[in-house]
N, C-alpha and C positions, 0 to 999 in steps of 0.2 A: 336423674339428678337435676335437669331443668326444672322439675315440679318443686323440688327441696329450694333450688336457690327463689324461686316465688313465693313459695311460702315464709320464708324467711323474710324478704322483703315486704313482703304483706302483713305479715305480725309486726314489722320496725316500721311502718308506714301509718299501721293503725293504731301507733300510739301518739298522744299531743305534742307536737314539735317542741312545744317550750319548754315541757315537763323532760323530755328527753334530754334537751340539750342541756340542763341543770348539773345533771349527772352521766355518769356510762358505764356500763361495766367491765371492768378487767378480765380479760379474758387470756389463759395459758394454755397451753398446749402439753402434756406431758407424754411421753414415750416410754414404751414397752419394748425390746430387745427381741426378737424372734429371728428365726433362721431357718435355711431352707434355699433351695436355689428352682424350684417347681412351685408353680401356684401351687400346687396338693401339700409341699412341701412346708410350705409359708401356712395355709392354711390350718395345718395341724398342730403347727409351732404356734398359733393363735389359741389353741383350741387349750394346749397346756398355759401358755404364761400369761393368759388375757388376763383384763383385771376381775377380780371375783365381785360377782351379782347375787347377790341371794345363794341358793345352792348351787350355781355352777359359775360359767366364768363366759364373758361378752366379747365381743371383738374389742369393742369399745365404751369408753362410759363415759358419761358427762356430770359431773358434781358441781356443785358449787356451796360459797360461806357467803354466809350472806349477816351484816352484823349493821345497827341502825344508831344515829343518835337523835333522841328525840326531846323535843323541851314541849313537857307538860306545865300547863301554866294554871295553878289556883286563882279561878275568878269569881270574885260574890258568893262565895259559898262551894262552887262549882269547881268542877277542871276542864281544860280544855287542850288537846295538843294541838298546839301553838306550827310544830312542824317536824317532820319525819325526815332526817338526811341519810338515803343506804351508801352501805359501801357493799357491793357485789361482784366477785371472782368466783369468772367461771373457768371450773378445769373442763380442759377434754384429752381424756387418755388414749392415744391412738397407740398402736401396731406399729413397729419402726424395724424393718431388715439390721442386723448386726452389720452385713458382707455384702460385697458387690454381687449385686444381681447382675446373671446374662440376658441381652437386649431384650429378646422375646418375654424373658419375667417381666423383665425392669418395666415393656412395655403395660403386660396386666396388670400389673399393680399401681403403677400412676393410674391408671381409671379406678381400681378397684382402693384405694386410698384417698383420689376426691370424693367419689362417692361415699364414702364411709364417713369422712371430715364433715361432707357437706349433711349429711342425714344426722350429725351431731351437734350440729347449731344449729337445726330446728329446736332440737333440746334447750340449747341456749336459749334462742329465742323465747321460748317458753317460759324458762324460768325469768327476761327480764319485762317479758308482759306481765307475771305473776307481780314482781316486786314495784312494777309502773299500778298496777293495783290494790296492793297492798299499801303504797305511799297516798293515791287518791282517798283510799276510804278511811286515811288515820288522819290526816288533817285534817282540820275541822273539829273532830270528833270530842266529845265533849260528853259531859255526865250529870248532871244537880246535884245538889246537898253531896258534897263528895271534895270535901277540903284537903287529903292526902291523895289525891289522884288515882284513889284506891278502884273505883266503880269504872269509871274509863279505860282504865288496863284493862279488866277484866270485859268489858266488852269489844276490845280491843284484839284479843285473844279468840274472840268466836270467830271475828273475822279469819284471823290468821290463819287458823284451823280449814275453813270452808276455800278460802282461798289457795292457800296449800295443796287439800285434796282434789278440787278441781285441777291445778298442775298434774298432779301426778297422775288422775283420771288420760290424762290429754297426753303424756308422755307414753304412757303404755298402752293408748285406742293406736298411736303415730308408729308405735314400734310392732303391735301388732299388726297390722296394716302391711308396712315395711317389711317384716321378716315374715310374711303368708308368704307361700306359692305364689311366685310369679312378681311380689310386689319388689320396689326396688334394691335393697338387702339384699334378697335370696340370690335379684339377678346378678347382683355385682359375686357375692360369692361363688355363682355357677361361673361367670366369665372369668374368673381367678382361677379357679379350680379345673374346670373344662376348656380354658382359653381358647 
């Protein structure tokens, strides 16, 4: 879990303090209902009501909207965006017990639920290094002979594309990594399950 809250701070560190401070993004937290009164028990009640991934379903997942207001400015012929403001909300869906847990649960799972929060705002992280990126390479950004601001979108859009897939490249090396043998995931779910 140490390695996660470093990384986390090393991602918000290595972005430009002023560009940061401009903006922040909204971050929620949403809950999933499971029950169970045995790590085993809890864990399986994850395993049915988690939120759905692709073809099966994750302890947890971290989404986010991400929506922009941008002023393209026609100059001399040209366009230019002028400037890029995001609004960004990030969810993270965690695992929430219905019912009182006895001590010895209640104790696995306060570990086995920081570590799981904190292995999900790396996620976060990620997505608002992506958008502190996405904001740097749109401003500025400018086109020729292009008086409806038509050619600058459109290059506009490669970015988004490349800068995207690297996100997601970096979200699934982090989660692979995490949920291998041995990496932090698996061991939070052994310590929950095997207490």
């Amino acid at each position: 879990m140490k390695t996660m809250v470093m990384a986390i701070a090393f991602l918000l560190g290595a972005l430009p303090q002023a560009a940061w401070a401009e903006w922040k993004a909204i971050e929620k937290i949403e809950t999933y209902a499971i029950s169970g009164g045995t790590g085993i028990e809890l864990y399986q009640s994850i395993g049915a009501n988690g939120p759905k991934v692709g073809v099966g379903r994750a302890i947890a997942y971290t989404d986010f909207k991400l929506t922009w207001r941008r002023d393209y400015q026609p100059r001399g012929g040209g366009c230019t965006l002028a400037s890029a403001k995001p609004k960004l909300i990030i969810t993270y869906r965690l695992p929430k017990p219905s019912g009182r847990l006895p001590a010895s649960t209640q104790r696995l799972w306060d570990i086995f639920i920081a570590g799981v929060e904190a292995h999900e705002r790396v996620h976060g992280a990620y997505i608002v290094a992506m958008v502190k990126e996405i904001e740097a390479v749109s401003v500025g950004l400018s086109a020729q002979n292009d008086p409806k601001c038509q050619k600058v979108r459109q290059e506009l859009q490669k970015h988004l594309g490349r800068l995207s897939q690297a996100q997601r490249k970096k979200g699934r090396d982090f989660d692979r990594e995490e949920m291998s043998e041995g990496g932090n995931v698996h061991r939070l779910v052994l310590g929950l399950v095997n207490g």
